[in-house]
C-alpha positions as CSV (number, residue, x, y, z in Angstrom):
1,X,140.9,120.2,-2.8
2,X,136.8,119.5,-2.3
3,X,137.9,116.2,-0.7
4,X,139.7,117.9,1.8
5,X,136.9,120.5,3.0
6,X,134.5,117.3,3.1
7,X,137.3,116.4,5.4
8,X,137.7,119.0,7.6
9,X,134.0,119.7,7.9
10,X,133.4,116.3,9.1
11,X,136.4,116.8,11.4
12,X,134.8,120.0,12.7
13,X,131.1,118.4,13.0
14,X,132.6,115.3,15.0
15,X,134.2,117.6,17.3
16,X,131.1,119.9,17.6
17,X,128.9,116.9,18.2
18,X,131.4,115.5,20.9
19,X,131.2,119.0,22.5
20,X,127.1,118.9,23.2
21,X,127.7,115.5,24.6
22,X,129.9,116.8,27.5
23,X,127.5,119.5,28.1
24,X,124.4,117.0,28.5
25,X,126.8,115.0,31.0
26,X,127.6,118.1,32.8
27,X,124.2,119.2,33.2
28,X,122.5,115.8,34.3
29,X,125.9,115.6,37.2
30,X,124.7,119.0,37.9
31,X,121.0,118.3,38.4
32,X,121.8,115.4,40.9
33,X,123.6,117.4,43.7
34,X,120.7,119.1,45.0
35,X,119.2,115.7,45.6
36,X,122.6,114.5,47.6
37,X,122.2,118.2,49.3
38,X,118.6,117.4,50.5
39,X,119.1,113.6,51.5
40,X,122.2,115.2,53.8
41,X,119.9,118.1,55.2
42,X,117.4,115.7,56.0
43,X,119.8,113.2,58.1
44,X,121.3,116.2,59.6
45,X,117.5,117.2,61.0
46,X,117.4,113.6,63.5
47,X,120.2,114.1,66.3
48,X,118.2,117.9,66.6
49,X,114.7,115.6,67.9
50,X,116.8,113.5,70.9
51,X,118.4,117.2,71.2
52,X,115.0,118.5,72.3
53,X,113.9,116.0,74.5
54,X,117.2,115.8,76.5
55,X,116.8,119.3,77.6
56,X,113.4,118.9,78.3
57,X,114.8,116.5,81.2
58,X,117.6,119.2,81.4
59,X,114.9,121.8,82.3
60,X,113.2,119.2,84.7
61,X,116.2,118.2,86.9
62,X,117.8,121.8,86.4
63,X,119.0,123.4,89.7
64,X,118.6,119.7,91.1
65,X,121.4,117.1,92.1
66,X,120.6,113.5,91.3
67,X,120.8,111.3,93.6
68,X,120.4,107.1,93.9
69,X,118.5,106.1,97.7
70,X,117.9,102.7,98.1
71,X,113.8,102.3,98.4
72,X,113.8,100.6,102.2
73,X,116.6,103.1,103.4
74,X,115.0,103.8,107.1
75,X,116.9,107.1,107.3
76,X,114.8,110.1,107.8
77,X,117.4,112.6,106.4
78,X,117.0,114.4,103.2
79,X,119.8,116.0,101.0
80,X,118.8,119.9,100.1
81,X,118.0,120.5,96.5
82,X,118.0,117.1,95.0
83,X,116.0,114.8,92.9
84,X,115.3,111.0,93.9
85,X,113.4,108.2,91.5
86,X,111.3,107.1,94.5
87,X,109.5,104.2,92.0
88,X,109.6,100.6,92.9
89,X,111.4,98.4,89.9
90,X,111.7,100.8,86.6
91,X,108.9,103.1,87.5
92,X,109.8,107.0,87.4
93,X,108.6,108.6,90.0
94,X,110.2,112.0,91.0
95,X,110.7,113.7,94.3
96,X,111.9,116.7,94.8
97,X,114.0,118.8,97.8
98,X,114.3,122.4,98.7
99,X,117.0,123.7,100.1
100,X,115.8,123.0,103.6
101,X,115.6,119.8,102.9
102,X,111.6,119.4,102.6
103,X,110.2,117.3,100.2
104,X,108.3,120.2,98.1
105,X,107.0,118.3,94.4
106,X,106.7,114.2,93.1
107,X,105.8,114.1,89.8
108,X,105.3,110.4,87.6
109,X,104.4,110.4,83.9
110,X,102.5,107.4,84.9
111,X,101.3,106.0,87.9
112,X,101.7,101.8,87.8
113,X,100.0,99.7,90.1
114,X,101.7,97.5,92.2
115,X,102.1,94.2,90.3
116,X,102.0,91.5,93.4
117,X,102.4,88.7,91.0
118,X,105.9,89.9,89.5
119,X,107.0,91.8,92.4
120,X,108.5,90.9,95.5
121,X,105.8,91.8,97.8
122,X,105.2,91.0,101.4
123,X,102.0,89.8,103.0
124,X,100.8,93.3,104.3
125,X,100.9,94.3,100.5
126,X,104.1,96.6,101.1
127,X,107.5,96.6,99.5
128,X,109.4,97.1,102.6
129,X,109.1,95.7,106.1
130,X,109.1,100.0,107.5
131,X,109.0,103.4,106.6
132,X,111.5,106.2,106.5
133,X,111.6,108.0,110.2
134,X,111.4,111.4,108.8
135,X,111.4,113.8,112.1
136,X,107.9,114.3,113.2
137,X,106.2,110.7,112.3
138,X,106.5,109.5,116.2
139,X,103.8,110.6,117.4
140,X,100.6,109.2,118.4
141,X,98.5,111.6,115.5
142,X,100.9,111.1,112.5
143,X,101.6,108.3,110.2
144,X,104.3,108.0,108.1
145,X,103.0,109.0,105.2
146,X,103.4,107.7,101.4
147,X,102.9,110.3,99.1
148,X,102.7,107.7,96.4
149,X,101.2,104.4,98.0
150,X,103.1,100.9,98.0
151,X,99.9,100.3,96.0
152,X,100.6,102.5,93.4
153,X,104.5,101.3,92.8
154,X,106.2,103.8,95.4
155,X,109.4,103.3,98.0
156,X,109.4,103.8,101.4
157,X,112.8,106.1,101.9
158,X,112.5,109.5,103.6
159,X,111.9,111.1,99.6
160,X,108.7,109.4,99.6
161,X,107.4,110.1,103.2
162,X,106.0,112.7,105.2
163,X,103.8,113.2,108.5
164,X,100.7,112.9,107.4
165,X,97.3,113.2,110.2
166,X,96.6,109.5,110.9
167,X,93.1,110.1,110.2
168,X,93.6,111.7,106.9
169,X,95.9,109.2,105.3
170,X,93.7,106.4,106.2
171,X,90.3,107.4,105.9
172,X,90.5,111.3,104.2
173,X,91.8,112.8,101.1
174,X,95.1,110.8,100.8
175,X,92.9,107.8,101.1
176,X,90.5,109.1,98.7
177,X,93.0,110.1,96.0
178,X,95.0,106.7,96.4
179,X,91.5,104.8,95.7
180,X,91.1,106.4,92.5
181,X,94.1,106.1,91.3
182,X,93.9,102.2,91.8
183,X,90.2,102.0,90.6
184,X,91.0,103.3,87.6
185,X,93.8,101.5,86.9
186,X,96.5,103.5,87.4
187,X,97.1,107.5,86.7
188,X,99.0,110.1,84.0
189,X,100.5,113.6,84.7
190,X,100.6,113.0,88.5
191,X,101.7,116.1,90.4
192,X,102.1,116.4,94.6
193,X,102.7,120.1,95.8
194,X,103.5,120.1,99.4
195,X,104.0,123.2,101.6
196,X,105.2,123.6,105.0
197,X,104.3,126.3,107.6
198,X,108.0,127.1,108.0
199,X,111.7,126.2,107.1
200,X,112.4,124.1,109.9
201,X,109.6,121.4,109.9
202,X,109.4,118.5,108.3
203,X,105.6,118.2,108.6
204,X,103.5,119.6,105.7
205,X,100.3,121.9,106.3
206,X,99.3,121.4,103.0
207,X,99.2,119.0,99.9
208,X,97.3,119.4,96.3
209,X,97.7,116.8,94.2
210,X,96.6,116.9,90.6
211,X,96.6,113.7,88.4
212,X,94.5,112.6,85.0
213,X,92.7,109.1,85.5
214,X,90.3,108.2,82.2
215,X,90.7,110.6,80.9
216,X,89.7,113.7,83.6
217,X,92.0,115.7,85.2
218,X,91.7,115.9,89.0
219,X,93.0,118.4,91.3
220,X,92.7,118.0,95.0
221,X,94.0,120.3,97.6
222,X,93.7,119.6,101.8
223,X,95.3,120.0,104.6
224,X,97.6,118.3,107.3
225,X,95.0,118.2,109.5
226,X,92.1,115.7,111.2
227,X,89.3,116.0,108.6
228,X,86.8,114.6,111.0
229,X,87.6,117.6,113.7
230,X,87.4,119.7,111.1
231,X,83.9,118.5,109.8
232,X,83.0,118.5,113.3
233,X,83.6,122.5,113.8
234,X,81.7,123.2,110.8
235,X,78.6,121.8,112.1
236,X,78.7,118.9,109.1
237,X,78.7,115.8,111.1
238,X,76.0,117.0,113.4
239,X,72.8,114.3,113.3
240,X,74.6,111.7,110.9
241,X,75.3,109.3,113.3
242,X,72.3,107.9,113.5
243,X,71.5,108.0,109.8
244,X,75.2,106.6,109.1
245,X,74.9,104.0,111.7
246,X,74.3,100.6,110.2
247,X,73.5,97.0,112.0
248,X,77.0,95.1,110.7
249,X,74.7,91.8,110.9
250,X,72.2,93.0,108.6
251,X,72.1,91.6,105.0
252,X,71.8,94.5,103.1
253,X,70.8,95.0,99.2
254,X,74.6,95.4,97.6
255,X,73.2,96.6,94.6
256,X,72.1,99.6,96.3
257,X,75.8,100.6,97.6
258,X,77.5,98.8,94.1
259,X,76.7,101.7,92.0
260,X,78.6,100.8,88.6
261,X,77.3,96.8,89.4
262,X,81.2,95.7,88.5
263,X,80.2,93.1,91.9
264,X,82.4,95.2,93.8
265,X,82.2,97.6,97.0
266,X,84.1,100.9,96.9
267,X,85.2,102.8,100.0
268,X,83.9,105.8,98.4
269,X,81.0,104.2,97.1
270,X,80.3,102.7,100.7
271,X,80.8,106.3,102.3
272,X,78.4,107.8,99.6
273,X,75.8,105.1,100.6
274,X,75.8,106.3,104.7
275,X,78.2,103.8,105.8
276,X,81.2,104.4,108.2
277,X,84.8,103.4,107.7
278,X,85.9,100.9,108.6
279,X,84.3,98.2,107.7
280,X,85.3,94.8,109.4
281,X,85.1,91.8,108.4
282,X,81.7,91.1,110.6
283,X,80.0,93.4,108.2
284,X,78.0,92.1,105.3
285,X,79.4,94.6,103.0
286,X,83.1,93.2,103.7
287,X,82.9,90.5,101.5
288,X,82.3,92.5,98.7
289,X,85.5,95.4,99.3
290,X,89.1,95.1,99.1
291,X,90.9,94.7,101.8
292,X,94.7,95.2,100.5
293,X,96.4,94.2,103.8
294,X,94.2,91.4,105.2
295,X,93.4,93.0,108.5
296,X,90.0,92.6,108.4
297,X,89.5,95.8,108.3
298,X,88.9,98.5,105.2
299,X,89.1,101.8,104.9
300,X,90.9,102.1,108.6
């Protein structure tokens, strides 16, 4: 009779111990499904990233058909409310429509220089052999108008040009803005804002451009207009001829016009010395500027 409760307490211990051992299994399957939970929750988290920065392209384009134009189309016609990559190559540069069909905004992440090593570019340093005829650019005062340069990696289709002042776009703020944008290399955050005096013109009164170039954000804001005239009637051109004038025979100290002394001759840094634009090629300073379309001539 005692051999038989030894028995059946070891029978009852073996079961008891068997018991604990399921428990401790259970428990350790239990602690691992949070980690499984997490690991899932963390995947889960990516596809919302690329979510964020498609509608942030959403929210640039929005209101906005896209639309392909082929960079030499010589078409001056616009579509109303559309966006156009107006780069040369891969660049992104953006231009946009109203619904009148004026070009109203560009904007570019990044501003690339034009690569004339890589690219197909002609001798007069453009992409194209002409310009968009956007109505208003014949006539004897207005250029057709880049408002991102061939210099600085932009088409020449009717999204990229405007009427611009001839004197203006070569020798004023347009010329100004497109310098400093290719002495520095290149820009970020470039913004053009144009405005129109009405609905039915196709000729801007008014640009501001705002781009950051190492590191300094610029903002510059001018009219369609002749800025020499307009000097002129304020009285600030008055008795600078003479002191501007300058003997194009003389050998001058380039040092004294070269103000960073990289060796080479700025327009800007020219015009802040006294000198008139343009400078031709009989001019001792010519040898030391940049003249992108081998006329002879820089800063025309």
């Amino acid at each position: 009779m005692k051999k038989k409760m030894n028995y059946l307490i070891l029978l009852l211990m073996t079961i008891f111990i068997v018991g604990c051992t399921n428990n401790v299994e259970d428990a350790s399957t239990t602690n691992e499904k949070p980690e499984l939970q997490e690991k899932a929750t963390t995947n889960a988290d990516k596809p919302d990233v690329e979510e964020t920065s498609t509608e942030t392209n959403d929210e640039l384009f929005s209101g906005y058909e896209r639309l392909k134009v082929d960079g030499g189309d010589l078409s001056g016609d616009r579509e109303t409310n559309v966006v156009v990559d107006i780069g040369f190559g891969d660049r992104e540069y953006w231009a946009f429509t109203n619904k009148h069909g004026q070009l109203v905004r560009v904007v570019a992440d990044e501003i690339i220089l034009q690569d004339d090593k890589e690219e197909p570019v002609l001798s007069n340093g453009r992409y194209f052999s002409d310009e968009a005829k956007v109505p208003g650019v014949k006539s004897d005062v207005l250029d057709e108008g880049h408002v991102i340069a061939d210099s600085l990696g932009g088409v020449s289709n009717a999204y990229n040009i405007t009427p611009q002042e001839s004197t203006l776009n070569r020798h004023g703020d347009q010329a100004y803005m497109e310098d400093a944008i290719r002495d520095a290399g290149g820009a970020t955050d470039f913004e053009a804002v144009i405005s129109y005096s009405d609905t039915d013109t196709q000729i801007p009164s008014k640009y501001q451009y705002s781009y950051t170039i190492n590191g300094n954000e610029v903002v510059d804001t001018f009219n369609n207009v002749n800025p020499d005239e307009v000097n002129e009637s304020l009285g600030l051109t008055g008795g600078n001829e003479s002191s501007s004038s300058d003997d194009s025979n003389y050998k001058g100290d380039v040092s004294s016009v070269d103000t960073n002394g990289n060796g080479q001759v700025t327009i800007k840094e020219a015009k802040d010395a006294g000198f008139s634009m343009p400078i031709t090629d009989d001019h001792w300073l010519y040898p030391y500027m940049r003249d992108n379309d081998g006329d002879g001539m820089v800063g025309e």
